[in-house]
C-alpha positions as CSV (number, residue, x, y, z in Angstrom):
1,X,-70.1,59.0,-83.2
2,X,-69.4,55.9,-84.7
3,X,-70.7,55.0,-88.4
4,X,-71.2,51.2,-89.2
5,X,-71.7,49.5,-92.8
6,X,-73.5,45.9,-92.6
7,X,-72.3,44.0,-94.9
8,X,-74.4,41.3,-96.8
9,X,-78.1,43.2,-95.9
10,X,-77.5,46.8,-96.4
11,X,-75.7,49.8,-95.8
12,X,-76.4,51.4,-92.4
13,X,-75.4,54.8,-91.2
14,X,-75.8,55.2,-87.1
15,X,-74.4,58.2,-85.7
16,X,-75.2,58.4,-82.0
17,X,-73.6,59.6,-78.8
18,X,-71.1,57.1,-76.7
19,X,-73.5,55.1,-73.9
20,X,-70.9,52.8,-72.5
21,X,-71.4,48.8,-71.8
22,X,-68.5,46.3,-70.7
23,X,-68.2,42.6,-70.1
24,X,-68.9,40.2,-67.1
25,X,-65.8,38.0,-68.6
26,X,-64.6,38.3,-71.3
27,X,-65.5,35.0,-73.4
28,X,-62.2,35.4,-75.6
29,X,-59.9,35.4,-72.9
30,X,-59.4,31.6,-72.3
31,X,-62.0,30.5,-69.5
32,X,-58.9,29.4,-66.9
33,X,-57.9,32.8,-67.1
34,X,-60.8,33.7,-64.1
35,X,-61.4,37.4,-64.5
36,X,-64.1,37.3,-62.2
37,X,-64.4,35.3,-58.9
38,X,-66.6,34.7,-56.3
39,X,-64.2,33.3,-53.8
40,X,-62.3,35.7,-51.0
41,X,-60.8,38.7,-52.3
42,X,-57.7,40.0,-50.8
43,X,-57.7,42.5,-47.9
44,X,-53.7,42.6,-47.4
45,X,-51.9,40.9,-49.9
46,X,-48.7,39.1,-49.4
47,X,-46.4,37.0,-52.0
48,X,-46.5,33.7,-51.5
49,X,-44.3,33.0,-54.3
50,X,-42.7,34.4,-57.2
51,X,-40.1,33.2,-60.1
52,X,-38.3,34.7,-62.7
53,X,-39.3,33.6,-66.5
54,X,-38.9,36.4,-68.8
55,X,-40.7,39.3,-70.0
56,X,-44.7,38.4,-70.0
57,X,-46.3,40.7,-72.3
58,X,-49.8,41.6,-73.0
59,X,-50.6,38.1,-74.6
60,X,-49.0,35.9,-72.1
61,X,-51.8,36.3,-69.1
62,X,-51.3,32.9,-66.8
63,X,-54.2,30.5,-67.0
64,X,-55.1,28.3,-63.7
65,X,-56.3,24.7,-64.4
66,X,-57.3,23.4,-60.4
67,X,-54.1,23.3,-58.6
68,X,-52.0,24.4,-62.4
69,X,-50.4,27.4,-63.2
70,X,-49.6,28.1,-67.2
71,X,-47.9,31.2,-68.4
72,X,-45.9,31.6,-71.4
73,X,-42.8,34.5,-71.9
74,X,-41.6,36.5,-74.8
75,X,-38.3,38.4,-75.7
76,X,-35.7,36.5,-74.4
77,X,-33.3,39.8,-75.2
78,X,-34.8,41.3,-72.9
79,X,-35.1,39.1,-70.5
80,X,-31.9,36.6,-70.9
81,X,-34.9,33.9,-70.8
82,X,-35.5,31.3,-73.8
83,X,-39.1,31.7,-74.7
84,X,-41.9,29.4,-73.8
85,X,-44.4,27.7,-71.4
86,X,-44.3,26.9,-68.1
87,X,-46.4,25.2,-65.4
88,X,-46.2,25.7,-61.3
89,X,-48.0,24.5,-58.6
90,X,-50.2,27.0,-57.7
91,X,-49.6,26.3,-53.7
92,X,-45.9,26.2,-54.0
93,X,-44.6,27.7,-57.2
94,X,-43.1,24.5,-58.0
95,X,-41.8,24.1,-61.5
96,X,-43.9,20.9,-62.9
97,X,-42.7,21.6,-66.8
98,X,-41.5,23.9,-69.0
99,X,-41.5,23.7,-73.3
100,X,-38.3,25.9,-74.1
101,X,-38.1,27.4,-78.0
102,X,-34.2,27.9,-78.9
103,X,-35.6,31.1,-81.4
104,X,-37.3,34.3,-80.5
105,X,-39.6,34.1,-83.2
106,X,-41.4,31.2,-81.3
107,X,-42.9,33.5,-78.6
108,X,-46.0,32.6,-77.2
109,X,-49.0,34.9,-78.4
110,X,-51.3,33.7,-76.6
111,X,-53.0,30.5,-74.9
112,X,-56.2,28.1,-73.7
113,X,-56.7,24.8,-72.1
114,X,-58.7,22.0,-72.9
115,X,-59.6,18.7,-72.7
116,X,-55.9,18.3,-70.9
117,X,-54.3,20.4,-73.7
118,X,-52.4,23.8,-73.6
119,X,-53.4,25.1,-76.8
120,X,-50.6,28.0,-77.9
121,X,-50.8,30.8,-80.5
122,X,-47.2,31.4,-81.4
123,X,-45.1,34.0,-83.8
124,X,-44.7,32.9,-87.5
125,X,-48.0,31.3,-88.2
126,X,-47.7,28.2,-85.7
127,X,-50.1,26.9,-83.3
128,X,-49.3,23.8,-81.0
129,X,-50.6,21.7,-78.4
130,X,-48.7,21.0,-74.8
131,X,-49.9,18.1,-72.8
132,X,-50.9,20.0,-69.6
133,X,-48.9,17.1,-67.5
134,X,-46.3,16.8,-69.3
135,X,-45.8,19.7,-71.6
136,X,-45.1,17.0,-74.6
137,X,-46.2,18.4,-78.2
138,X,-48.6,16.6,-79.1
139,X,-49.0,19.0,-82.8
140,X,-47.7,21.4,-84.1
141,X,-49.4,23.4,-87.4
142,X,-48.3,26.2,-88.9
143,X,-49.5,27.9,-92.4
144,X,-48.4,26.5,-95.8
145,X,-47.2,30.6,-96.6
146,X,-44.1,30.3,-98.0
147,X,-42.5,33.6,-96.0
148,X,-44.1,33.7,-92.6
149,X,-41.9,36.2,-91.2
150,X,-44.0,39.0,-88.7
151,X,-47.1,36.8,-90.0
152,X,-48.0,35.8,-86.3
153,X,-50.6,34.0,-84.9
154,X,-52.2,36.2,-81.8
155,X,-54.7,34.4,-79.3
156,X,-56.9,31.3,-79.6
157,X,-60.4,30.5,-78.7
158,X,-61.6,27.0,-78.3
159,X,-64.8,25.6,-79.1
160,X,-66.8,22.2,-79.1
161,X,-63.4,20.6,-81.1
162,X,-61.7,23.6,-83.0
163,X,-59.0,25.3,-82.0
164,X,-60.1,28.9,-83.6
165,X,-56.9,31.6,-83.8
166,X,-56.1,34.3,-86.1
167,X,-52.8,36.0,-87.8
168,X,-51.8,39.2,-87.9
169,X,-52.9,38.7,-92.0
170,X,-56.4,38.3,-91.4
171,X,-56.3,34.4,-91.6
172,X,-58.2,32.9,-89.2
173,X,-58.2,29.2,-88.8
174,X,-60.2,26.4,-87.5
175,X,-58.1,23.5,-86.0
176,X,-59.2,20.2,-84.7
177,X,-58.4,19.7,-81.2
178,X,-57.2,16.8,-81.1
179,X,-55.0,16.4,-84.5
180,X,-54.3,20.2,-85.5
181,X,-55.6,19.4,-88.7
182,X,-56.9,21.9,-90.9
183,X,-60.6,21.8,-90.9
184,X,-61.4,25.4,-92.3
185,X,-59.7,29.0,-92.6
186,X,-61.3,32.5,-94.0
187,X,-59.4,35.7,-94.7
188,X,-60.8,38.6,-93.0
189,X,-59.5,42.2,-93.4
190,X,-57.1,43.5,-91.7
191,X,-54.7,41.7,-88.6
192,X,-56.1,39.6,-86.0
193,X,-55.3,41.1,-82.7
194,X,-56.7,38.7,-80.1
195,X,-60.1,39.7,-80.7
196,X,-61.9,36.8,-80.2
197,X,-64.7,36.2,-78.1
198,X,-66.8,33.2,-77.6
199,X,-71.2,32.8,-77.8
200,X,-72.5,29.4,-77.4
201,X,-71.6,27.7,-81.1
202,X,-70.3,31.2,-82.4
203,X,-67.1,32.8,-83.2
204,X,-66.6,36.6,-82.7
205,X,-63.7,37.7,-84.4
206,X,-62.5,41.8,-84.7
207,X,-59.6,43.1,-87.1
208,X,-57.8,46.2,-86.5
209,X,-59.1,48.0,-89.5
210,X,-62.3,47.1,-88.1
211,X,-63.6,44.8,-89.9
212,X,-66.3,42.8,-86.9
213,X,-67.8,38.8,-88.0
214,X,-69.7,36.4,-85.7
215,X,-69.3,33.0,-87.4
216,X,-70.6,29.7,-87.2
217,X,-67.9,27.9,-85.2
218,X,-68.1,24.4,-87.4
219,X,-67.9,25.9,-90.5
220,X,-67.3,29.0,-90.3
221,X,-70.0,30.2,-92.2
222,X,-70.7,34.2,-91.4
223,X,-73.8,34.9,-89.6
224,X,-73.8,38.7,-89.6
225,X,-70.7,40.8,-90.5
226,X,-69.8,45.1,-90.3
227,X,-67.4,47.5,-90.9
228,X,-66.7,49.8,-88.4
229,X,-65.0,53.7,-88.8
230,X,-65.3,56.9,-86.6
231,X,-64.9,60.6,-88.1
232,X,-62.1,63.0,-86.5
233,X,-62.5,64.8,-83.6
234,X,-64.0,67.8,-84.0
235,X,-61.7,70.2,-83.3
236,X,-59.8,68.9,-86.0
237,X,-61.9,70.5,-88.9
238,X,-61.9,67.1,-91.0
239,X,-65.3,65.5,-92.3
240,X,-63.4,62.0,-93.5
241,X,-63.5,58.8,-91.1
242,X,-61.4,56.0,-90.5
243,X,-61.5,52.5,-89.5
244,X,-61.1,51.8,-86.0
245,X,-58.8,48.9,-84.4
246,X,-60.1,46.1,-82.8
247,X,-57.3,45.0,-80.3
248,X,-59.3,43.3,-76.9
249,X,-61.4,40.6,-77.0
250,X,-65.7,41.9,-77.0
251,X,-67.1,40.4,-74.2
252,X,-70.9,39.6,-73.0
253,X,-72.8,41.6,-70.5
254,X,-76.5,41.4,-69.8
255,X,-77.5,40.7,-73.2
256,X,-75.3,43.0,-75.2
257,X,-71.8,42.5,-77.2
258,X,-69.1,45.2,-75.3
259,X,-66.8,46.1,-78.3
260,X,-63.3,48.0,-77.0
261,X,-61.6,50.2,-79.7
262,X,-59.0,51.9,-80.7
263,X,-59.4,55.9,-82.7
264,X,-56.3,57.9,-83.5
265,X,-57.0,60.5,-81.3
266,X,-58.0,61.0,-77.5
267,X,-62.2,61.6,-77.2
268,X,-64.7,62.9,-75.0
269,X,-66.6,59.4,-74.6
270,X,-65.4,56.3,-73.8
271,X,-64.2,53.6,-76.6
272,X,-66.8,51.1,-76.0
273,X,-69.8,50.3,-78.8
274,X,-72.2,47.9,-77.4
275,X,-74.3,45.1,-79.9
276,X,-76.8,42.7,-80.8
277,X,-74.8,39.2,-81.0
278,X,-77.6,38.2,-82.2
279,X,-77.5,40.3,-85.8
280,X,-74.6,42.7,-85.1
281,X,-76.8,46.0,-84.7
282,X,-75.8,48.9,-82.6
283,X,-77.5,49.3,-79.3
284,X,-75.4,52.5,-78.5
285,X,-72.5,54.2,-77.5
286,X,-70.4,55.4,-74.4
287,X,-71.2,58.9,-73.1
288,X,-70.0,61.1,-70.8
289,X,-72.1,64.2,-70.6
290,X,-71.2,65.4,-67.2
291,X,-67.3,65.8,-68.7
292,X,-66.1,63.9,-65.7
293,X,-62.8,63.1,-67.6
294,X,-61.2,65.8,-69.9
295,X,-60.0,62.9,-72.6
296,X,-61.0,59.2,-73.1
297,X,-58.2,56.7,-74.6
298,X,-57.8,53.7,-77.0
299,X,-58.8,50.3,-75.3
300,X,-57.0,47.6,-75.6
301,X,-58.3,46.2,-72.5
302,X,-61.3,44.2,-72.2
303,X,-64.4,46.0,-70.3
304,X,-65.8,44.3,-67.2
305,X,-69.5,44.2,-65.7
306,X,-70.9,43.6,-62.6
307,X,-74.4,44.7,-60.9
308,X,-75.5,47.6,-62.8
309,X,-72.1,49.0,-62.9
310,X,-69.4,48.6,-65.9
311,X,-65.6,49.3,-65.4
312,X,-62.6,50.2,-67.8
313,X,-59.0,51.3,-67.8
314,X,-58.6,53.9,-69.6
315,X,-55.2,54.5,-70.5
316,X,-55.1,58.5,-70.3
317,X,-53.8,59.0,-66.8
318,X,-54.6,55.3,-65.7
319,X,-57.9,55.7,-64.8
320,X,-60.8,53.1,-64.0
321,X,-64.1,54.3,-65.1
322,X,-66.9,53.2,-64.0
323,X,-70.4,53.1,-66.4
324,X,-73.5,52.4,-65.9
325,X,-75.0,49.2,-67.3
326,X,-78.6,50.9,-68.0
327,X,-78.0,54.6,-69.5
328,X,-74.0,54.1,-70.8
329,X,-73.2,57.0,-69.2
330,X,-70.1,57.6,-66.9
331,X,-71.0,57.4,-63.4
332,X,-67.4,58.4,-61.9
333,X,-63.5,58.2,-62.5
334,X,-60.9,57.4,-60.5
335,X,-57.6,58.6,-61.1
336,X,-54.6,57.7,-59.6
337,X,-52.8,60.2,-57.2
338,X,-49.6,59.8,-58.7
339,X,-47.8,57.5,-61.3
340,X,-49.8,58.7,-64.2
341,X,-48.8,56.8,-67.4
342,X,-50.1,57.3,-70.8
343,X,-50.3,53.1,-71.7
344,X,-52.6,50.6,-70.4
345,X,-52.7,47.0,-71.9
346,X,-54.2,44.2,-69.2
347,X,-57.9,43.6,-68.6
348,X,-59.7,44.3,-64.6
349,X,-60.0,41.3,-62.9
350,X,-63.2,41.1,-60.0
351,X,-63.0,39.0,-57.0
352,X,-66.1,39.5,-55.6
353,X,-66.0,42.4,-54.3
354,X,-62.5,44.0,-55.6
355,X,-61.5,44.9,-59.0
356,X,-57.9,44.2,-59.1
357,X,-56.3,46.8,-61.7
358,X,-53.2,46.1,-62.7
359,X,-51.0,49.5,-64.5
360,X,-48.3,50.6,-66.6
361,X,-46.5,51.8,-63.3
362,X,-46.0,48.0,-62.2
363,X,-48.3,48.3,-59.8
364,X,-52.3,46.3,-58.6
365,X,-54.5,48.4,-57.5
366,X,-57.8,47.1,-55.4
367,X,-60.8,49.1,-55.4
368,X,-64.4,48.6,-53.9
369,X,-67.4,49.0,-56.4
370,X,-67.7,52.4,-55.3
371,X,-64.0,53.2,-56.5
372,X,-62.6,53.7,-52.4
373,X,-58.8,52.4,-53.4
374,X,-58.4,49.3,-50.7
375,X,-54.6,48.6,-51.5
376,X,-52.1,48.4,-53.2
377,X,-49.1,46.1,-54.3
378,X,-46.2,46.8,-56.6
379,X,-44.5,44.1,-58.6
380,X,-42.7,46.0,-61.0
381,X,-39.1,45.7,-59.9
382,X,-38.6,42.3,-57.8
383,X,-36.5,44.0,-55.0
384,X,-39.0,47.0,-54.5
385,X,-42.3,44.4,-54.3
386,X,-44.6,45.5,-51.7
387,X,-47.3,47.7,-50.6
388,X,-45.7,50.8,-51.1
389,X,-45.7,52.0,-54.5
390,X,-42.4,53.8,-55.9
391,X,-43.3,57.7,-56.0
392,X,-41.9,60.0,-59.2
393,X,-42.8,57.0,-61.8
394,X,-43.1,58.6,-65.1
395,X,-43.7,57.2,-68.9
396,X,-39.8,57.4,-69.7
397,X,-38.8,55.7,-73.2
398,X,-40.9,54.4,-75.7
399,X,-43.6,54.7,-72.8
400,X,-41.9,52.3,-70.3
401,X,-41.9,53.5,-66.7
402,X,-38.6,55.0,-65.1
403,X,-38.7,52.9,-62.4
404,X,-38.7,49.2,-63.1
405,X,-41.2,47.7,-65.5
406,X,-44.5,47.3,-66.7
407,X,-47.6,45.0,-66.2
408,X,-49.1,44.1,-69.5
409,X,-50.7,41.1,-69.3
410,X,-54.2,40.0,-67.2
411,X,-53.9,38.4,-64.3
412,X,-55.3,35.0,-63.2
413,X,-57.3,34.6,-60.4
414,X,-57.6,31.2,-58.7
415,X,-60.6,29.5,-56.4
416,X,-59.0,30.3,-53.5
417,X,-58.8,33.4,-54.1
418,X,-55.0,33.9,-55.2
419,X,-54.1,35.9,-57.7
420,X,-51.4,35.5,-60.0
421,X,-49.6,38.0,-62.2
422,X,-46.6,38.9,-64.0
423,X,-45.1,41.6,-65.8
424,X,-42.4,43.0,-67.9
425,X,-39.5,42.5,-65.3
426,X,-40.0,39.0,-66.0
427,X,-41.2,37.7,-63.1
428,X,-44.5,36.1,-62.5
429,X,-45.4,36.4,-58.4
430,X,-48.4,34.6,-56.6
431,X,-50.4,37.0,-54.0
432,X,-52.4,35.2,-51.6
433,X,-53.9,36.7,-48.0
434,X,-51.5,37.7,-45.2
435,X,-52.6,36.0,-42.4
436,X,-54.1,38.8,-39.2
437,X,-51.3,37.6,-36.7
438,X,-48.6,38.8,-39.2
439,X,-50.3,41.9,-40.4
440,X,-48.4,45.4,-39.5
């Protein structure tokens, strides 16, 4: 159960089981990012090109403008990569630019294009705009704070002629497009996280002490605003609650506002709370009466919807779960044979009939709507890429897999049909079909 408190109206108290929702596309995630597709999926992926950038973590996800691909790196340490933003032909893999920072604390944190601008959350309170041709700055803003230091901003979400993005403070801004000038900023409660989603002239904006605002995107004026905590598990004998996080951007699905979260602890429902956009009420819960998964995990992946069906990654064992639309209850889980990690961070992507699922193993997975696993493709070490995935993977250190790396970050997909993803090897690969005459 869940308990909410709306601020501004009255105090509400909803206590209900988990009925699960998730999103068509995630409005927050920048719309070039194409999570969902109606052009060719892939029956027997190939790369057609791949090139080595530096570590792409969970807020660098490419975005595809026509024949453009942008992607930004982090942790040049790591990597032995500056930090930054490039752009590649999409056919080719060309390099066309790149913007290089000489310090690690200008890692990209996440980015959006319009009106022929790469708009870039960045580490220690800066935002800038890239001209997507040339990858000129065009501005460059950061906060008048005099110690910025781990003060970062994280995601951006563009609307009508604001740049909207918010810090891991609880600032978020309103920039003009055009200028980067100042036009508006509110302090929320708790960090920003990338939880930003986009409806019509609105601004949805989550913190990870749970604090959930839609906001009039001109002026930012709040339109509705709540507070969201969960009590303990049960079996831990406490009657206290807590704040949940809000890490993924909510999306939109049929109607209803999907809300991802993260609890301290592993439940027996799903992590999804569905809303009115319109006024920020609860609609309901995830459920999963029939026990078809022994524990549920934090999500820090946004959900996606298609049909009547609603699918997330659940980071307990990697599953996908799949929910449906009209009772929120589970419907069935698929769990991997092998490779079972205990971390999930990018979002499902759908082309039309697939859902591409990238995991902590370093591997995509494709599955039907019905959950039948089509393929496979690992990407996780650049000289094991391929269909076969690495057997024995296990979370080794601080999580990360013992065989090569992870994949944190969403994947693109493109009109054609190519999908384009990168990881934490550093690499960022292009899979496109493999032609029938050179298929095994």
């Amino acid at each position: 159960m869940v308990f909410l408190q709306l601020r501004g109206f009255r105090w509400v108290l909803l206590c209900f089981y988990l009925s699960a929702c998730a999103a068509q596309q995630a409005p927050g995630e920048a719309p070039s990012s194409q999570r969902s597709r109606e052009s060719r999926s892939l029956q027997a992926p190939r790369i057609r090109w791949q090139r080595h950038i530096g570590l792409q973590g969970w807020l660098n996800r490419p975005i595809i403008v026509g024949q453009r691909v942008f992607v930004g790196n982090s942790s040049t340490s790591y990597s032995n990569k500056k930090v930054g933003i490039s752009a590649f032909d999409l056919k080719t893999g060309k390099t066309l630019w790149k913007w290089e920072s000489d310090f690690d604390y200008q890692e990209p944190r996440g980015m959006s294009y319009a009106d022929g601008l790469i708009l870039v959350s960045l580490q220690q309170n800066q935002v800038l705009a890239l001209d997507a041709d040339s990858g000129q700055l065009k501005w460059h803003y950061t906060t008048a704070d005099k110690y910025n230091w781990g003060r970062d901003f994280q995601g951006n979400q563009v609307i009508g002629d604001l740049v909207l993005s918010g810090n891991t403070q609880g600032l978020l801004v309103a920039l003009d497009l055009h200028s980067g000038q100042l036009r508006w900023q509110r302090q929320l409660y708790g960090g920003i996280r990338n939880a930003l989603t986009q409806i019509g002239d609105v601004l949805i904006v989550g913190t990870e002490a749970g604090e959930l605002m839609a906001l009039e995107a001109q002026t930012g004026k709040p339109k509705w605003s709540r507070a969201l905590t969960t009590p303990y598990p049960d079996w831990s004998n406490r009657s206290d609650r807590y704040p949940v996080a809000l890490y993924a951007a909510p999306g939109l699905c049929d109607g209803k506002l999907i809300l991802p979260m993260i609890r301290r602890h592993a439940f027996d429902d799903p992590a999804l709370l569905a809303l009115d956009p319109a006024t920020g009420h609860t609609l309901w819960q995830a459920s999963d009466p029939r026990h078809l998964k022994t524990f549920h995990g934090n999500l820090r992946a946004s959900a996606l919807c298609r049909g009547n069906q609603i699918f997330v990654p659940d980071p307990v064992g990697g599953a996908l779960v799949a929910i449906s639309q009209h009772t929120g209850q589970v419907e069935w889980v698929q769990q991997p044979a092998s490779n079972q990690m205990q971390r999930h961070w990018p979002s499902p992507v759908l082309s039309q009939g697939l859902i591409y699922l990238p995991r902590h193993d370093g591997g995509i997975y494709a599955y039907d709507l019905s959950g039948k696993l089509r393929w496979q493709f690992y990407l996780g070490d650049p000289s094991l890429a391929g269909p076969q995935i690495p057997a024995g993977i296990e979370p080794g250190h601080l999580g990360l897999p013992s065989i090569g790396d992870a994949i944190y970050a969403t994947p693109a997909l493109a009109d054609d049909g190519t999908l384009v993803v990168g990881g934490g090897s550093g690499w960022i690969y292009a899979l496109e079909e493999t032609p029938e005459s050179k298929r095994p």
